[in-house]
KEKE-3310 file (N, C-alpha, C; in steps of 0.2 Angstrom, whole numbers, plus 5000, padded with zeros to 4 digits):
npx = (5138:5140:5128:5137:5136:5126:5135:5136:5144:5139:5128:5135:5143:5133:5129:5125:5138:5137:5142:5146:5150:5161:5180:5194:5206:5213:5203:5205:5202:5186:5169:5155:5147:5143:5140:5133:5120:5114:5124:5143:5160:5177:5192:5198:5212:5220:5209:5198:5181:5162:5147:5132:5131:5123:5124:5138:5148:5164:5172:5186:5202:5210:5208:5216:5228:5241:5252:5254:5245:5236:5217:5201:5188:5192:5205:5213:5227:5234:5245:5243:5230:5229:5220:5208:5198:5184:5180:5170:5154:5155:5168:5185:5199:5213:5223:5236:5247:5261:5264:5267:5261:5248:5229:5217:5198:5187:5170:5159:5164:5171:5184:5205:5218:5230:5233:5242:5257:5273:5269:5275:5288:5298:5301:5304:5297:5288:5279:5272:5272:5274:5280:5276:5281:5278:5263:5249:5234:5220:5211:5200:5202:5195:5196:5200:5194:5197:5209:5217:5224:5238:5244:5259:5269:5284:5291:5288:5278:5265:5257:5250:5239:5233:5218:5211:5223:5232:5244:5256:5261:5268:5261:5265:5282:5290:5304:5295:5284:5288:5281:5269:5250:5235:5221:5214:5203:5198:5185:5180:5195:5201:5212:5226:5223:5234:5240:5255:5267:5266:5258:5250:5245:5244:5245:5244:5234:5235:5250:5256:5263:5269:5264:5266:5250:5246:5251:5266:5282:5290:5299:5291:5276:5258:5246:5239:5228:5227:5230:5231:5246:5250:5246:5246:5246:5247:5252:5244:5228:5216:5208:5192:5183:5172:5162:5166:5176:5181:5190:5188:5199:5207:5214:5226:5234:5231:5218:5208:5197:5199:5195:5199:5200:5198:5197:5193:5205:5209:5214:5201:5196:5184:5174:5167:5156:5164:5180:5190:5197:5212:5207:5206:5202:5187:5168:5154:5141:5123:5117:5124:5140:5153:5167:5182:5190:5200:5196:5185:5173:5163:5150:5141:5125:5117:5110)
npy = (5086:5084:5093:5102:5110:5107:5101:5101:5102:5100:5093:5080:5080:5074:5064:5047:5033:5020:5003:5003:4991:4977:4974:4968:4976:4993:5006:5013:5021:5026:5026:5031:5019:5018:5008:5001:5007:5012:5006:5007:5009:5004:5001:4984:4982:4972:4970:4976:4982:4981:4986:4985:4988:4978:4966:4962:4964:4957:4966:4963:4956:4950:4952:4945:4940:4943:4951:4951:4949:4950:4948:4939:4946:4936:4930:4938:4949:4961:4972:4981:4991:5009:5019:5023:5029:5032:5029:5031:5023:5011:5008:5008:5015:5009:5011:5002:5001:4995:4988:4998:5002:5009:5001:4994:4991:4983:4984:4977:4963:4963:4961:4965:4976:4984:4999:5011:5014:5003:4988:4982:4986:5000:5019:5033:5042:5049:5048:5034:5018:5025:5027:5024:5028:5020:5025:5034:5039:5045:5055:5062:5075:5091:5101:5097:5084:5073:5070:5061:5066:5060:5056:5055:5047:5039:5049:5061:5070:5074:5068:5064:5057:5055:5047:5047:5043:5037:5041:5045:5059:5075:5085:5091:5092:5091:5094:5097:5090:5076:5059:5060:5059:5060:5067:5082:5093:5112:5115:5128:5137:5126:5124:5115:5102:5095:5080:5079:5070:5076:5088:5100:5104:5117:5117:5126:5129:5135:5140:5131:5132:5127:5127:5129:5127:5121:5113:5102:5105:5096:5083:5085:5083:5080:5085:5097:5110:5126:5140:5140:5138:5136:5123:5105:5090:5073:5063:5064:5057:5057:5070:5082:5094:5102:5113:5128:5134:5126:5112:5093:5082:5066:5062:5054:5046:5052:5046:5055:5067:5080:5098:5110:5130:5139:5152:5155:5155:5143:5129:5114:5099:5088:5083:5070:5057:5040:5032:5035:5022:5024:5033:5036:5036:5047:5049:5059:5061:5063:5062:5058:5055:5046:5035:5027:5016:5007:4992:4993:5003:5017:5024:5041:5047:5061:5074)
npz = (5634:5649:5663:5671:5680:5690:5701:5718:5733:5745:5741:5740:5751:5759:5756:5756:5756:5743:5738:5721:5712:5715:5715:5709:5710:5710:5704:5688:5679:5674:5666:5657:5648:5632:5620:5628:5638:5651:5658:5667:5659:5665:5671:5676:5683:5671:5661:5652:5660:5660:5669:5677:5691:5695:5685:5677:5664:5654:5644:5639:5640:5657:5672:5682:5675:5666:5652:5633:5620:5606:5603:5606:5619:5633:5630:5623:5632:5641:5649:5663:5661:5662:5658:5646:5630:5623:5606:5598:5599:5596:5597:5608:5613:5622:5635:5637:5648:5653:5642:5634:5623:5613:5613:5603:5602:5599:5600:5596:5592:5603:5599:5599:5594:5585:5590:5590:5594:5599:5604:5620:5617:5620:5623:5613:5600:5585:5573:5562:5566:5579:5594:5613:5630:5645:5644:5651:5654:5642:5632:5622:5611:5613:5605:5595:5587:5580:5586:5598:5616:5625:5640:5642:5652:5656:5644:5652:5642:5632:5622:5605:5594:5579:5577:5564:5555:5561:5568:5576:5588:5595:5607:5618:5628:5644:5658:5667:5667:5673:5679:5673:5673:5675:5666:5659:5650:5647:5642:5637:5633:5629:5635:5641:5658:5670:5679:5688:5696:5713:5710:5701:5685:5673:5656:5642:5629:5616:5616:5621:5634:5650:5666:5684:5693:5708:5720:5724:5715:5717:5729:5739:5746:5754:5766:5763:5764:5757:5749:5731:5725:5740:5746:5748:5739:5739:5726:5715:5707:5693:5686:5687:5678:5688:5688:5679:5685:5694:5698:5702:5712:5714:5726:5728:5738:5750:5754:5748:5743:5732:5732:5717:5719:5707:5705:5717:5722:5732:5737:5744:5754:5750:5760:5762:5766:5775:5776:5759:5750:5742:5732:5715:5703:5693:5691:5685:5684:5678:5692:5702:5709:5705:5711:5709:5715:5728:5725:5721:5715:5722:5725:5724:5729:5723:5735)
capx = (5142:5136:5127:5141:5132:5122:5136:5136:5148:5134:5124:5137:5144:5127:5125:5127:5140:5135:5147:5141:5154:5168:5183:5200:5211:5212:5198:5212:5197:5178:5168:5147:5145:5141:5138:5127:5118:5115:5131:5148:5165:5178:5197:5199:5219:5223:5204:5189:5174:5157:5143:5126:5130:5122:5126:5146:5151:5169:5175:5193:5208:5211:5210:5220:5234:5244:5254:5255:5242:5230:5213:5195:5187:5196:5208:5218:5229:5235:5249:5241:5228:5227:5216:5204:5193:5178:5180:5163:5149:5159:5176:5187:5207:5215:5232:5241:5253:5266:5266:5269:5256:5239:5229:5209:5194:5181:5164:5153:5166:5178:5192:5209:5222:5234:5232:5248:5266:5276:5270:5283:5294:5295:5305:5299:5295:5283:5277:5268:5267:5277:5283:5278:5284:5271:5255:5243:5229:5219:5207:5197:5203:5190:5198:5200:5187:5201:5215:5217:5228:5240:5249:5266:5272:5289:5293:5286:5276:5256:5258:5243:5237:5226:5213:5212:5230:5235:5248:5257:5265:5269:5257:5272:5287:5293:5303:5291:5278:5289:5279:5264:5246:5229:5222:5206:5204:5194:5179:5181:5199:5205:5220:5224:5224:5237:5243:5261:5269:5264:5257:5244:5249:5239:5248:5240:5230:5239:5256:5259:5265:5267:5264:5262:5246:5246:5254:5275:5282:5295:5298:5286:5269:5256:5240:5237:5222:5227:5230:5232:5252:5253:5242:5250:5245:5252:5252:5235:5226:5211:5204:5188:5180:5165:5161:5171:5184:5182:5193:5188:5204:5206:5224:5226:5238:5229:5214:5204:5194:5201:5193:5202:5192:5205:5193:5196:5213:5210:5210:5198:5195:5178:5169:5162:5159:5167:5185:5190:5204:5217:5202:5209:5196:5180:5163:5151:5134:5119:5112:5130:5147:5157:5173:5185:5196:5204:5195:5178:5167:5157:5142:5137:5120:5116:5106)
capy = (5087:5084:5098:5101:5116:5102:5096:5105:5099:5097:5085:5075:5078:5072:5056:5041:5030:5014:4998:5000:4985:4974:4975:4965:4982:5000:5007:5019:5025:5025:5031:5031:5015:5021:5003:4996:5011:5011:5004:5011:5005:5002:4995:4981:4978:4970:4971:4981:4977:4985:4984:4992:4988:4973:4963:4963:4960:4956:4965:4960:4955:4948:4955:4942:4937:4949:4948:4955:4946:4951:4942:4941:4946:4934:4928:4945:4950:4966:4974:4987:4996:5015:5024:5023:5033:5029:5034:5030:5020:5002:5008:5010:5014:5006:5015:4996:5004:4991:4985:5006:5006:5008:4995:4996:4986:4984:4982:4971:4957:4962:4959:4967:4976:4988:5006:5017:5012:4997:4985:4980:4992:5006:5024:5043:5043:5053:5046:5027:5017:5030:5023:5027:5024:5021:5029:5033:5043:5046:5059:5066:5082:5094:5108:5094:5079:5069:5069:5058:5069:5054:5057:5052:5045:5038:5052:5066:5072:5074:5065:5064:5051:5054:5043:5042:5039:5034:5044:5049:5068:5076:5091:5095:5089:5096:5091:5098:5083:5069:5055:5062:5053:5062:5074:5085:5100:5116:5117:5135:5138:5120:5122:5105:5100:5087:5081:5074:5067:5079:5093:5099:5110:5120:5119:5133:5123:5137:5143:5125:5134:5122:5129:5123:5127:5118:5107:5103:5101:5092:5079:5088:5080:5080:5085:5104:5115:5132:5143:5136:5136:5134:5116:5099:5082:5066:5057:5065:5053:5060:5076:5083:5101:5100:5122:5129:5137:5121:5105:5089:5079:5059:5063:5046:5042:5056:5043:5061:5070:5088:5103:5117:5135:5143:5158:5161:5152:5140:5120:5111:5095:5088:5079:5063:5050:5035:5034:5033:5019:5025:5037:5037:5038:5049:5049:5064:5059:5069:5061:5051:5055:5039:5036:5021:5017:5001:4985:4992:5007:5018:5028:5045:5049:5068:5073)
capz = (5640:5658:5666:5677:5687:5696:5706:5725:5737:5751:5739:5740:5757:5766:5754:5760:5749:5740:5734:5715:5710:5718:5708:5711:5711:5709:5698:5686:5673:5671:5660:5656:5642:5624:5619:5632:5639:5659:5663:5667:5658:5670:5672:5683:5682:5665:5659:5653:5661:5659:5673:5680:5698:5696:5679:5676:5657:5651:5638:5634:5643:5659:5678:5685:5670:5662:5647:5626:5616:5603:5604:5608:5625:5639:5625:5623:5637:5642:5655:5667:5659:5665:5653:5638:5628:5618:5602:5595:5601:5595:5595:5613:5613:5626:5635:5638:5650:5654:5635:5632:5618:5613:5609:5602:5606:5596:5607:5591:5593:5607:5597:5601:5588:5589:5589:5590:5598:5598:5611:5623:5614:5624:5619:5610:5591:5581:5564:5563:5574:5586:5604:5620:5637:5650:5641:5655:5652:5635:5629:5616:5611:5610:5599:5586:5589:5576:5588:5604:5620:5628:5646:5640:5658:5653:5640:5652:5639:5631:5615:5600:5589:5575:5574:5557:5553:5569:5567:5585:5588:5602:5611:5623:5632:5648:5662:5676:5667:5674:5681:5671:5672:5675:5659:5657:5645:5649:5636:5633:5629:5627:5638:5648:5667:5672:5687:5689:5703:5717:5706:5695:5680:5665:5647:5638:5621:5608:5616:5625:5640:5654:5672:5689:5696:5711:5725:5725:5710:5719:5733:5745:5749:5761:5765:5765:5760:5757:5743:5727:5726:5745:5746:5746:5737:5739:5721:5713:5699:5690:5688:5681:5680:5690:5685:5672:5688:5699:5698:5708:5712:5717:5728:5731:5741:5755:5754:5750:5736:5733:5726:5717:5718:5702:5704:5724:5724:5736:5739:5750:5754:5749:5767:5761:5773:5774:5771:5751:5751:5736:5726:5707:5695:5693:5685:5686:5679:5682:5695:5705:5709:5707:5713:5707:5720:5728:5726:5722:5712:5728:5722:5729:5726:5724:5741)
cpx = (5137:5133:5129:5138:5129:5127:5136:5140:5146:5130:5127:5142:5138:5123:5130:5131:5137:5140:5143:5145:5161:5173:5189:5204:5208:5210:5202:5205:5190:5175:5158:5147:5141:5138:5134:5126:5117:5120:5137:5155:5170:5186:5196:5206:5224:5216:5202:5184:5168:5150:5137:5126:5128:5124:5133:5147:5160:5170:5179:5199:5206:5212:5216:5228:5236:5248:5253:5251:5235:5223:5207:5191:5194:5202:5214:5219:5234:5240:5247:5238:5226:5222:5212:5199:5189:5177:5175:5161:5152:5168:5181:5195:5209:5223:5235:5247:5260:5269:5269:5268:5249:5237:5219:5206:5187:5175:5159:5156:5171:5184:5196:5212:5224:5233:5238:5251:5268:5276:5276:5288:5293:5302:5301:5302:5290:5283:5272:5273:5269:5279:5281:5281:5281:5267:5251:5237:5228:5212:5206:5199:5197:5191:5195:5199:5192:5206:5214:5224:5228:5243:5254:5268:5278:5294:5293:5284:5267:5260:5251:5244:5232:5224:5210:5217:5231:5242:5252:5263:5266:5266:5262:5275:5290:5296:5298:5283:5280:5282:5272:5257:5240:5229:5214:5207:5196:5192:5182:5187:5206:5210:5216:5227:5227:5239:5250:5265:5263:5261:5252:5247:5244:5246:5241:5239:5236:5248:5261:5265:5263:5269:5260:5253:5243:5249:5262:5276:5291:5296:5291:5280:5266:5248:5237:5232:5223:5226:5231:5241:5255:5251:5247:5245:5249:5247:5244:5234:5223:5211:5200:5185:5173:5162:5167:5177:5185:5184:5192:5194:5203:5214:5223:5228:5235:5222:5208:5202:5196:5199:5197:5199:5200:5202:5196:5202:5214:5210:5207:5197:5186:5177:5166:5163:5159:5173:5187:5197:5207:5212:5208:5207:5188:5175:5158:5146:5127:5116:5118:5136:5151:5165:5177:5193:5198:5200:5188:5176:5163:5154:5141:5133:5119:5109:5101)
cpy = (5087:5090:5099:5107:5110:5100:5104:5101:5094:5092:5081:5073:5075:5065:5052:5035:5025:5010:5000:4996:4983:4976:4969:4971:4989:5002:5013:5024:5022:5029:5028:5026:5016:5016:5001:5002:5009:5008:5009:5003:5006:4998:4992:4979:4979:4968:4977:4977:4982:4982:4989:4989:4981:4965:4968:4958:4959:4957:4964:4962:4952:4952:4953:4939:4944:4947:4952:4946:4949:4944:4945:4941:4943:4933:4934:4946:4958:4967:4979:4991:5002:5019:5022:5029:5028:5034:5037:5026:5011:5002:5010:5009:5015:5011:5008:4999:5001:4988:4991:5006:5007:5003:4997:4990:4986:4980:4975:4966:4957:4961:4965:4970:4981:4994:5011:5012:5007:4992:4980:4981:4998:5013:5031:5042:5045:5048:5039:5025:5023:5024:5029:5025:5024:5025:5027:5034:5045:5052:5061:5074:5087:5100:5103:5084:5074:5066:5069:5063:5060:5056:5053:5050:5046:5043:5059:5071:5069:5072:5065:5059:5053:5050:5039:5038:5036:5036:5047:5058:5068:5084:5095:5092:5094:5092:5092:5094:5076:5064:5058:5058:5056:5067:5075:5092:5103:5116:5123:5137:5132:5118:5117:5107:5093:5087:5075:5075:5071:5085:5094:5105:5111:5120:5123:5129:5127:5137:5136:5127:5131:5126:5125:5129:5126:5113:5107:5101:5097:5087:5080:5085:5082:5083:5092:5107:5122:5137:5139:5132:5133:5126:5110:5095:5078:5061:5057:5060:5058:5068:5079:5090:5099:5109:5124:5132:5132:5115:5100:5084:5072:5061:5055:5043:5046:5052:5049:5063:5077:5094:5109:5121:5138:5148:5163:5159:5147:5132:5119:5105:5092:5081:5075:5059:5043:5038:5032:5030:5021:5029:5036:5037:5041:5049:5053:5063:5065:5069:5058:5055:5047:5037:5029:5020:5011:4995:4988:5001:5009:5026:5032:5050:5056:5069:5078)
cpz = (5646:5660:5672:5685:5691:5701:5711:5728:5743:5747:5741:5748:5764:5763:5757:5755:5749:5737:5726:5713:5713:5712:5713:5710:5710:5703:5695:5682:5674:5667:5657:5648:5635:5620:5620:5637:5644:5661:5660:5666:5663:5668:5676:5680:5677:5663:5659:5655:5657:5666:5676:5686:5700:5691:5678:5668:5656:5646:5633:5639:5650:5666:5682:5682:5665:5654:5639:5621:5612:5602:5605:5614:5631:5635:5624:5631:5637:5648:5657:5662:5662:5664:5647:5636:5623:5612:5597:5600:5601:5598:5604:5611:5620:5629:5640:5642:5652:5648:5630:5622:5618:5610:5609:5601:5601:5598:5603:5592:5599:5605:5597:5595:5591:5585:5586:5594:5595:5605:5612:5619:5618:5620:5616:5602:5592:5574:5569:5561:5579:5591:5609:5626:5644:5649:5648:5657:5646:5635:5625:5617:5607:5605:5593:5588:5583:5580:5598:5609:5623:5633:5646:5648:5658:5651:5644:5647:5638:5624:5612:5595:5586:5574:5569:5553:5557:5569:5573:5581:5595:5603:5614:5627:5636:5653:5668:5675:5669:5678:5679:5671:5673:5670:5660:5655:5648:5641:5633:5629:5628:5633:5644:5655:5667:5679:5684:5694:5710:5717:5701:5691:5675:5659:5642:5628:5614:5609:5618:5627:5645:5663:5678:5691:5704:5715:5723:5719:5711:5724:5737:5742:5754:5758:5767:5763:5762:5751:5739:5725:5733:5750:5744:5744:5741:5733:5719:5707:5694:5692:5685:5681:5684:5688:5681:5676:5694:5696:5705:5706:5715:5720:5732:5736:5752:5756:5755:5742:5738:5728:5725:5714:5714:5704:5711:5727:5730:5735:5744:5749:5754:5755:5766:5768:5772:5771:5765:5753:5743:5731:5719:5704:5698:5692:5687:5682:5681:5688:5703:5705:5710:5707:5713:5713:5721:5730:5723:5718:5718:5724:5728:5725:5728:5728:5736)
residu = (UNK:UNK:UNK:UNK:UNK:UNK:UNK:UNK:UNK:UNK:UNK:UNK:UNK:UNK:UNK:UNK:UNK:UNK:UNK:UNK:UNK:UNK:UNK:UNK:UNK:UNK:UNK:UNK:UNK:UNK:UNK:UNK:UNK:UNK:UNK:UNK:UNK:UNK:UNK:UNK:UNK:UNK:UNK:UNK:UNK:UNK:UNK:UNK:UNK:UNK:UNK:UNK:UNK:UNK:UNK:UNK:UNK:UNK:UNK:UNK:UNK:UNK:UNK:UNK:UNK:UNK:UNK:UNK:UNK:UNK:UNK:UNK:UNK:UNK:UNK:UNK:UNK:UNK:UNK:UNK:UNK:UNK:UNK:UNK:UNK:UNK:UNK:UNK:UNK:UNK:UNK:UNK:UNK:UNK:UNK:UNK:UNK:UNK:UNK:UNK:UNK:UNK:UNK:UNK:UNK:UNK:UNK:UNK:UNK:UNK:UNK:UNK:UNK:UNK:UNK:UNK:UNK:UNK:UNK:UNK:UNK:UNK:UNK:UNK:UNK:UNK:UNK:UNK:UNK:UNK:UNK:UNK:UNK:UNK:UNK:UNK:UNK:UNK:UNK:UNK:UNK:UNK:UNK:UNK:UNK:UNK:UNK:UNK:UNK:UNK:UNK:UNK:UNK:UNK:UNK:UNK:UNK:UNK:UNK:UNK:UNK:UNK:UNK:UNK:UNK:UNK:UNK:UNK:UNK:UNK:UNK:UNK:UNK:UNK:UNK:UNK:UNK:UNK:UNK:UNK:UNK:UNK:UNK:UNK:UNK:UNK:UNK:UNK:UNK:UNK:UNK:UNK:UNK:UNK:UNK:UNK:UNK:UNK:UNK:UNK:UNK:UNK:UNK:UNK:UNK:UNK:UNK:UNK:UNK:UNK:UNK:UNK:UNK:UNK:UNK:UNK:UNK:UNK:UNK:UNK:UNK:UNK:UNK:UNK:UNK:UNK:UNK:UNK:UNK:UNK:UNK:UNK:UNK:UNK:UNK:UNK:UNK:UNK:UNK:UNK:UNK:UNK:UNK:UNK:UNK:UNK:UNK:UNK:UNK:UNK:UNK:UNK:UNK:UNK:UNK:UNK:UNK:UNK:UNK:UNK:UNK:UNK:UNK:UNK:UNK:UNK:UNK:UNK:UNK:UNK:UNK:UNK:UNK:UNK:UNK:UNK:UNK:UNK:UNK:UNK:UNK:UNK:UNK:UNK:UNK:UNK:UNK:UNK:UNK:UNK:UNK:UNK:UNK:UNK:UNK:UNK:UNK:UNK:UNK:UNK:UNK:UNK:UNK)
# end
């Protein structure tokens, strides 16, 4: 695990950002490369790419072309990919969001196959394959290092795939997870951090008890920093721990990064400079804050 005490707020409000990669759209996921060491893996669209800022690889699918094809590198095609994880050092599972399945990558060949769902079948099943409906966020469950957490979109719901079966279930269904899409679980007692629509919520790891947290869980928007219930979003994406009581947020549609103090109950807005057009993805490395936003990956070095 990153040693998240390193981040400070003032590091990163008195760096100076950096382009570390063009992209053609909005950067949904990144993620530090397990395969090819100094570089960060990365959607672009309907691709995965990989790149160290300066060498750009192509892992499989297409930025510019859409579509449901299994295949190798450019040769497979994908509809909006929103999320992935790495499930090992070769192995990456894909969250195909418009095809409303998963689909895995294998880094030795780049070759495509299918993981869970039923692409371009959308719908809620449990067993194999299962169905999802707009899958958009994936993570590794750290309770249980077997079983992948999915942000059911669609379903409003967190759904799970075992790995080894690839078996889908379902974590928890609520409606107050409609339009479901950012996930990050706290270390110590598992329980998940989501954001959906205007809203960030905790589901409690054993009792899978679904509470707001934060921001409107209804029409209401905007761009408030107050207490934690009395703060607006507008359409948060990502979000990661940065201290075991602080959450840093991509609120997107605010063109802003937002910290939640769970400890002393407040939001604030994190002061970088330069404006962030659409933020939606993070990466917290030991040394970088990197933020995936709209056309491009910007780098901020810790002062």
């Amino acid at each position: 695990m990153l040693k998240i005490f390193l981040f400070q707020p003032f590091r990163i409000e008195k760096s100076t950002p950096t382009d570390f990669i063009s992209t053609s759209y909005v950067v949904r996921h990144m993620e530090l490369d397990r395969y090819r060491p100094g570089f960060i893996v990365y959607i672009d669209k309907h691709a995965l790419m990989t790149s160290d800022g300066t060498t750009t690889h192509l892992i499989a699918g297409s930025s510019s072309q859409t579509g449901y094809r299994e295949g190798v590198g450019a040769d497979a095609r994908f509809n909006f990919m929103t999320g992935f994880v790495q499930i090992s050092e070769k192995l990456v599972v894909v969250a195909d969001s418009n095809n409303h399945c998963m689909r895995l990558i294998d880094r030795t060949t780049n070759k495509t196959s299918l993981f869970s769902g039923q692409c371009q079948s959308e719908g809620y099943e449990d067993g194999r394959p299962g169905q999802f409906r707009y899958p958009r966020s994936v993570v590794m469950d750290q309770r249980d290092k077997n079983q992948l957490l999915i942000t059911d979109s669609g379903n409003a719901a967190v759904r799970t795939v075992d790995v080894k079966s690839q078996v889908v279930g379902t974590f928890v269904k609520s409606d107050s997870l409609d339009y479901i899409r950012g996930i990050t679980q706290e270390e110590k007692s598992g329980d998940l951090y989501v954001t959906a629509y205007h809203a960030l919520y905790r589901i409690t790891y054993i009792q899978k008890t679904v509470s707001l947290i934060s921001g409107s869980p209804g029409n209401s928007r905007g761009s408030r920093d107050s207490s934690l219930l009395d703060s607006l979003f507008n359409n948060p994406q990502e979000l990661i721990f940065i201290t075991p009581n602080t959450l840093l947020i991509s609120d997107s549609n605010n063109n802003k990064l937002r910290l939640l103090h769970m400890k002393s109950d407040k939001v604030a807005t994190l002061n970088v400079k330069n404006t962030l057009s659409a933020p939606a993805s993070l990466l917290l490395t030991t040394n970088s804050l990197y933020v995936g936003r709209d056309e491009k990956i910007t780098q901020y070095k810790f002062q």
